[in-house]
C-alpha positions in Angstrom: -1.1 -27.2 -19.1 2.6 -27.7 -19.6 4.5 -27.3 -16.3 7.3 -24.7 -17.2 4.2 -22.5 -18.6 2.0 -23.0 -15.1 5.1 -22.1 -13.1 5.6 -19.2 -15.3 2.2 -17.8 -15.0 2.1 -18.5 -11.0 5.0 -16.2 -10.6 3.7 -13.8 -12.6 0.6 -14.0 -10.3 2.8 -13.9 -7.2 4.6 -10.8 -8.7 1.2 -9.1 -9.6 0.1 -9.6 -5.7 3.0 -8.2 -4.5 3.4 -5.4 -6.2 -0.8 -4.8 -5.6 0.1 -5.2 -2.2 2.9 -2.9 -2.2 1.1 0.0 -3.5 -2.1 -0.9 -1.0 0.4 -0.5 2.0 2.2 2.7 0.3 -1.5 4.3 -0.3 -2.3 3.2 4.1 0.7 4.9 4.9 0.2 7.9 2.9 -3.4 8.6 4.5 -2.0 7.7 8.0 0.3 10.6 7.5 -1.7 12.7 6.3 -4.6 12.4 8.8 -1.5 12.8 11.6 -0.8 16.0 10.0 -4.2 17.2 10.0 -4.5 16.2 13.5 -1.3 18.0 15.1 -2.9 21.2 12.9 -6.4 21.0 14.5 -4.2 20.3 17.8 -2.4 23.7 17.4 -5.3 25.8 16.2 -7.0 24.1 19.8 -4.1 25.1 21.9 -3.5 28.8 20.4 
């Protein structure tokens, strides 16, 4: 394969990862806040 086109195609690859792995740690953090929420709620209904 031609080396312009390989380097082309590896930083679309690199560009793909990252923006996978963007949305992976977005999705984490999302659930983390949500399950902290949930918790200070059961923590209230507990302490009431």
């Amino acid at each position: 394969m031609n080396a312009e086109l390989e380097y082309s195609v590896m930083q679309y690859h690199a560009s793909e990862l990252r923006r996978a792995a963007a949305e992976h740690r977005r999705a984490n953090e999302a659930r983390r806040t949500s399950e902290r929420r949930h918790r200070s709620v059961f923590a209230r209904f507990l302490a009431s």
